[in-house]
C-alpha positions as CSV (number, residue, x, y, z in Angstrom):
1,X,182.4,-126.2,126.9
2,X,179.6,-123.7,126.5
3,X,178.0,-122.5,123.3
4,X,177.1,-119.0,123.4
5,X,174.3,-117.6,120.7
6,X,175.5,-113.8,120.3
7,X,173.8,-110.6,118.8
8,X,176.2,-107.4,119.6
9,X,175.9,-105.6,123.0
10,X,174.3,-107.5,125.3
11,X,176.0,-110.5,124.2
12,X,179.3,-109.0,124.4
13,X,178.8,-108.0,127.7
14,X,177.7,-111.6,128.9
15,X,180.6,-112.9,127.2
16,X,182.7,-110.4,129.7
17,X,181.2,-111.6,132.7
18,X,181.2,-115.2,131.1
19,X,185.1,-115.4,130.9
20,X,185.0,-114.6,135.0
21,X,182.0,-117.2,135.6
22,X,182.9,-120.3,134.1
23,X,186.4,-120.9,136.0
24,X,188.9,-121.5,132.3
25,X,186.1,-123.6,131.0
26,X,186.5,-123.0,126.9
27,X,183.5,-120.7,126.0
28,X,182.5,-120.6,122.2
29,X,180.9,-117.4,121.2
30,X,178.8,-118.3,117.8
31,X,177.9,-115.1,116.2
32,X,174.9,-113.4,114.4
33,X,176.7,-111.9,110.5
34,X,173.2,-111.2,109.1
35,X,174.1,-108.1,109.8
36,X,176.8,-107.6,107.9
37,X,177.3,-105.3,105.3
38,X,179.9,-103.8,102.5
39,X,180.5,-100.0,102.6
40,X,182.9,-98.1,100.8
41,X,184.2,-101.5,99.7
42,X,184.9,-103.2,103.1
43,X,183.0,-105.6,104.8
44,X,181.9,-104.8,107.7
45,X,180.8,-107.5,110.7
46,X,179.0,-105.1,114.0
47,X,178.0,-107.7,115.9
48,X,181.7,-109.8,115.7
49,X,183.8,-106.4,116.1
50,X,181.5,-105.3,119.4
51,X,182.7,-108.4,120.7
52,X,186.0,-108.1,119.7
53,X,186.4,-104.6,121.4
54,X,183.8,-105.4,124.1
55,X,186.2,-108.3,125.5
56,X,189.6,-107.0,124.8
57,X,188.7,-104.0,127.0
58,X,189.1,-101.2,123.4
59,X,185.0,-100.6,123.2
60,X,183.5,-97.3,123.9
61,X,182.0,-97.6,127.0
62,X,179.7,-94.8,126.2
63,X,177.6,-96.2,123.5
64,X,178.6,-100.6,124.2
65,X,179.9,-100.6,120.4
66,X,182.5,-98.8,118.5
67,X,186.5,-98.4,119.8
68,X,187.0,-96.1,123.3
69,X,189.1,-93.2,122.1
70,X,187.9,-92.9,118.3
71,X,187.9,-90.0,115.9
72,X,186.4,-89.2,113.1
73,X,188.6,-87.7,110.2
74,X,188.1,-89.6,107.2
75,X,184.0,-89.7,107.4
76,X,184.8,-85.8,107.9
77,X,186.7,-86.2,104.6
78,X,184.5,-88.4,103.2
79,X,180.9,-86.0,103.7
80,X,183.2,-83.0,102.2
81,X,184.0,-84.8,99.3
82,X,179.7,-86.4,98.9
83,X,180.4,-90.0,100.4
84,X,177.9,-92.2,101.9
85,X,178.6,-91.2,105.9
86,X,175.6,-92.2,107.0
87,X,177.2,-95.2,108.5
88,X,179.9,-93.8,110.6
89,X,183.2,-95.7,110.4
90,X,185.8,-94.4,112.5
91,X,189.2,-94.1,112.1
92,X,190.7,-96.9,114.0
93,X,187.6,-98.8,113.8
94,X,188.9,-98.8,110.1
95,X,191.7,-101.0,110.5
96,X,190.1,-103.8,111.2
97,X,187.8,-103.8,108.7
98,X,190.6,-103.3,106.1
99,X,192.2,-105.9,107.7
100,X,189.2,-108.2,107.5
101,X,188.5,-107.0,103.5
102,X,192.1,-107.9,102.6
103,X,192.2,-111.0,104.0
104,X,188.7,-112.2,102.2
105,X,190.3,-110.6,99.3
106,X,192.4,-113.2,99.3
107,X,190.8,-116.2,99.7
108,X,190.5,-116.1,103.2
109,X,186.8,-117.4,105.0
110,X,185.0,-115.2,107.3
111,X,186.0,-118.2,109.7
112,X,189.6,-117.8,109.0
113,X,189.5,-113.8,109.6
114,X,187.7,-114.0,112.4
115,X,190.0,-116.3,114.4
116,X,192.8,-113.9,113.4
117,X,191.4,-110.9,114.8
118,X,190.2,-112.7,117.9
119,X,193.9,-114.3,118.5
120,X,195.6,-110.1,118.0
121,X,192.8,-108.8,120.2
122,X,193.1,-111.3,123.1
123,X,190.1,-112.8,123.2
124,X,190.1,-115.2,125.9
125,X,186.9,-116.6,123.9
126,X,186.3,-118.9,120.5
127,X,184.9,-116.5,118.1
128,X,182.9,-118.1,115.2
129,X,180.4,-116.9,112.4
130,X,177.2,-118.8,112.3
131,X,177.8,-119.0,108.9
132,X,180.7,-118.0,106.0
133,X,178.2,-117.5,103.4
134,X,175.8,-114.1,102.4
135,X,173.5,-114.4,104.8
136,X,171.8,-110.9,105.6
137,X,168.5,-110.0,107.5
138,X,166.2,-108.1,105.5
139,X,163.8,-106.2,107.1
140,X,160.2,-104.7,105.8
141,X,159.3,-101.3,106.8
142,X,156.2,-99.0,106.2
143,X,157.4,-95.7,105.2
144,X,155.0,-92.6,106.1
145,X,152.9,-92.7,103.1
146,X,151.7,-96.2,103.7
147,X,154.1,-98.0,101.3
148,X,155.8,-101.2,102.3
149,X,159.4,-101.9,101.4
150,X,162.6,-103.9,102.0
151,X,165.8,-102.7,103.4
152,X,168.7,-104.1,104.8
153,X,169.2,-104.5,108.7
154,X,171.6,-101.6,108.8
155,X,169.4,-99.3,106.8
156,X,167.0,-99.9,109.2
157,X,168.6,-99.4,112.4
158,X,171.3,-97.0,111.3
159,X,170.3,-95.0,108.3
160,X,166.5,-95.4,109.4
161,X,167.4,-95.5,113.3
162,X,164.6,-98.4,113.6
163,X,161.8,-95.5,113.4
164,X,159.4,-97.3,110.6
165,X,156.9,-99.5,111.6
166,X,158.4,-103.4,110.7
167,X,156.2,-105.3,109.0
168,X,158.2,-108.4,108.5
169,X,162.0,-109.7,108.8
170,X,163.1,-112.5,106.5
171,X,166.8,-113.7,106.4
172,X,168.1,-113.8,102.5
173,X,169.9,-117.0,101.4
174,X,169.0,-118.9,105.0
175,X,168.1,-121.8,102.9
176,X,171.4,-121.7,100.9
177,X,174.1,-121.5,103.2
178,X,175.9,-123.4,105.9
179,X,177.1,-123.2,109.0
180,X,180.4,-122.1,109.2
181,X,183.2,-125.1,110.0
182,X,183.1,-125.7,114.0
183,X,179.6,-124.3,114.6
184,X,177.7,-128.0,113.9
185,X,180.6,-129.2,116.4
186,X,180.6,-126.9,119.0
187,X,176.5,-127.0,119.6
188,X,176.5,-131.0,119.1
189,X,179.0,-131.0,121.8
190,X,179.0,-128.1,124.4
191,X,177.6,-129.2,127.8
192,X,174.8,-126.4,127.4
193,X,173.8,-123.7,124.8
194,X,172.8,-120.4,126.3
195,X,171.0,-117.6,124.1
196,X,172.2,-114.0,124.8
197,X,170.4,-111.3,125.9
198,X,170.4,-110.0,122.4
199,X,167.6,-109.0,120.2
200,X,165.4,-112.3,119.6
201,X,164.5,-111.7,116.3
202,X,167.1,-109.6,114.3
203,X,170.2,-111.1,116.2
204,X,169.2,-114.6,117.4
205,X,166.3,-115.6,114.8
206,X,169.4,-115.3,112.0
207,X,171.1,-117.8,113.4
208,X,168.9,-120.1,113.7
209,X,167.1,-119.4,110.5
210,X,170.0,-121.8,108.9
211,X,168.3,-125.4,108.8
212,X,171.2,-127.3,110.3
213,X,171.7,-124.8,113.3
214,X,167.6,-125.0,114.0
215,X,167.6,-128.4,114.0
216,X,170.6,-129.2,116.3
217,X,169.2,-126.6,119.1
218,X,165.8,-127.8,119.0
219,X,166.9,-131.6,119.5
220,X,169.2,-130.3,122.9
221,X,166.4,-127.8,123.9
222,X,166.7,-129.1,127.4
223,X,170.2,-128.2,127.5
224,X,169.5,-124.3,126.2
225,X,168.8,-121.9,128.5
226,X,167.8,-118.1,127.3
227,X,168.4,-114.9,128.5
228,X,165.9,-112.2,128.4
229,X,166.8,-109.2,126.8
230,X,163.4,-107.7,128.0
231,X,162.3,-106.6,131.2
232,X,159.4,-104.8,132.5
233,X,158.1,-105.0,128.6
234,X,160.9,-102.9,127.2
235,X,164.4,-103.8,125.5
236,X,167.1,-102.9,127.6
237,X,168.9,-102.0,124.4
238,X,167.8,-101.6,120.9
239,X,164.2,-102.3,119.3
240,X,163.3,-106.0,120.6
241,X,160.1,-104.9,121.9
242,X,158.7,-102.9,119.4
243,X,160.3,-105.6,116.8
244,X,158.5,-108.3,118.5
245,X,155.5,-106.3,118.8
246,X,155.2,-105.3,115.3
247,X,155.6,-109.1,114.3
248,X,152.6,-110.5,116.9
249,X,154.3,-111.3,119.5
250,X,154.0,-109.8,123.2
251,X,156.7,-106.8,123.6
252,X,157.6,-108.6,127.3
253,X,159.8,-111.5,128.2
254,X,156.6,-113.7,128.0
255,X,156.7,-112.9,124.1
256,X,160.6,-113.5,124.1
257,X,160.1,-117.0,125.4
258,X,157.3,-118.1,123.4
259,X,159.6,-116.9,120.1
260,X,162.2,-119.5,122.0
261,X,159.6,-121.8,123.2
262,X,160.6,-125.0,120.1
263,X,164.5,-124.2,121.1
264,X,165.0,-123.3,124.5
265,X,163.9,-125.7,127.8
266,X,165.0,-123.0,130.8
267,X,164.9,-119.2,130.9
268,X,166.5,-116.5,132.7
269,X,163.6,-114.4,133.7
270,X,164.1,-110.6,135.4
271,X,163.1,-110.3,139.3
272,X,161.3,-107.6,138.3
273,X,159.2,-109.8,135.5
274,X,158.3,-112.6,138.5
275,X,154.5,-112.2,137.5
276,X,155.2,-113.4,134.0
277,X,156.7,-116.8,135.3
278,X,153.7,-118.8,135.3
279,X,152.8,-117.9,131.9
280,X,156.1,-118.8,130.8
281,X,155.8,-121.8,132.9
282,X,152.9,-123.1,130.7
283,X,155.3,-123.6,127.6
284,X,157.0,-126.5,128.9
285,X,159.9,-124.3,129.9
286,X,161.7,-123.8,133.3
287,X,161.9,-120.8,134.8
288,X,164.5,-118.9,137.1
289,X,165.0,-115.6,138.4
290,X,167.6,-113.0,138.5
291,X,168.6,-109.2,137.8
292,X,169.4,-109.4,134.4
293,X,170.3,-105.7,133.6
294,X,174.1,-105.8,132.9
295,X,175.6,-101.9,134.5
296,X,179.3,-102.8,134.8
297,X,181.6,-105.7,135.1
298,X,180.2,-107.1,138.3
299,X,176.7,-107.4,137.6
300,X,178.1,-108.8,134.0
301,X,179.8,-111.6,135.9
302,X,176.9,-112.2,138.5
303,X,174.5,-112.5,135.9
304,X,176.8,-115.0,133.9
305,X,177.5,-117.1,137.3
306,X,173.5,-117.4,137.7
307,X,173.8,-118.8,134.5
308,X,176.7,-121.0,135.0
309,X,174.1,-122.0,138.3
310,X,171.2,-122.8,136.4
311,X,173.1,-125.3,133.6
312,X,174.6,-127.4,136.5
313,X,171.5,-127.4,138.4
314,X,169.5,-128.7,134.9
């Protein structure tokens, strides 16, 4: 068994190419929810629901998030009437976050829910929450006038579109909560734990920001290999380098793997990155080489054989 680490795109995507790679061995996708958040009444989980459309072959291939096919009539409804649209929920995107509302509504852990939607979208993985509890990824901007204040990760990146400078990213209740029921089980026993290419510090970081998870990781470090999500210092998707930048580390895969360097032993560095591999080197971690940039279902499942390579060659 293999315990994936997941943000949203770029994990999804790996997942893909992982179902192809690793022959029917079970692979357990644990995913980031600090990123969750309750509009209109609904809880919403982007990171779980990209994979859940990504792998049952229903995501927009256009933007790597969001259901192929969509339309938008009830946010049309909703701006007319003076809703909050800025966070654009389409209509059969919808269902499933009814669906996911309900159920907590009645009792029902994120767990739980989660494992339902996965079974009635075919997910040939094991979908789980790192957590069940309110965890959520706060993130501390500098607006244009110099002030400093905190927002939630989808204000940031949706509402704000990850303009403002970050000054900080903290993870609310990461002391309080637990991992979710067959996380502890699935790292303690998967053959090897692979990080995603997903962003290191707003999808990654909140999963290991909860004490138990940290812990277990760091003690297998030999046995978890990363994935950059940078190459050629910039993020294939989303804000990772100017994120890491802003927080004082080096916007390049060098910077991703010292952020790693106390959890994960091997990385998976870009060809086009080979000059940063002696650096990397230096932290005690092993280094290998591949073209990591994902463009459609074969390189997806090249890249997730390498990986598949690299944890029996450990």
């Amino acid at each position: 068994m293999i315990a994936v680490l997941c943000g949203g795109v770029g994990a999804a995507k790996f997942l893909d190419g992982a179902l192809r790679a690793f022959d029917g061995e079970e692979v357990v996708a644990i995913a980031n929810v600090a990123d969750d958040e309750v509009m209109h009444g609904l809880h919403i989980s982007p990171d779980i629901d990209t994979i859940l459309y990504t792998l049952s072959g229903q995501v927009n291939p256009e933007t790597g998030w969001g259901l192929a096919g969509e339309s938008w009539r009830v946010m049309e409804r909703l701006e007319k009437l003076g809703g909050q649209t800025w966070f654009h929920l389409g209509d059969l995107d919808l269902a499933t976050h009814l669906y996911r509302s309900a159920r907590l509504g009645e009792g029902a852990t994120l767990t739980e829910v989660t494992a339902e939607l996965a079974e009635r979208y075919g997910l040939g993985v094991r979908l789980l929450p790192a957590t069940d509890g309110d965890l959520r990824t706060i993130v501390s901007i500098r607006d244009n006038d110099g002030s400093v204040r905190d927002v939630t990760f989808q204000e940031y990146f949706v509402k704000l579109r990850h303009e403002p400078h970050v000054k900080a990213v903290s993870y609310r209740s990461a002391g309080v909560v637990t991992p979710a029921p067959e996380v502890m089980d699935a790292l303690a026993t998967a053959r090897a734990i692979v990080f995603a290419p997903s962003n290191p510090v707003l999808s990654i970081a909140p999963i290991l920001a909860i004490g138990e998870i940290a812990e277990t990781v760091a003690k297998r470090r030999n046995d978890v290999v990363a994935v950059t999500p940078i190459v050629e210092g910039r993020a294939i998707k989303g804000p990772a380098d100017r994120v890491l930048d802003s927080l004082g580390f080096e916007s390049s895969a060098l910077g991703v793997a010292r952020f790693y360097a106390d959890y994960s032993g091997t990385f998976v560095l870009d060809t086009r990155d080979s000059e940063l591999a002696g650096k990397i080197s230096s932290l005690d971690i092993r280094v290998r080489h591949t073209d990591t940039i994902m463009h459609d279902t074969a390189t997806r499942t090249a890249l997730a054989e390498f990986v598949r390579g690299v944890i029996e060659g450990v």
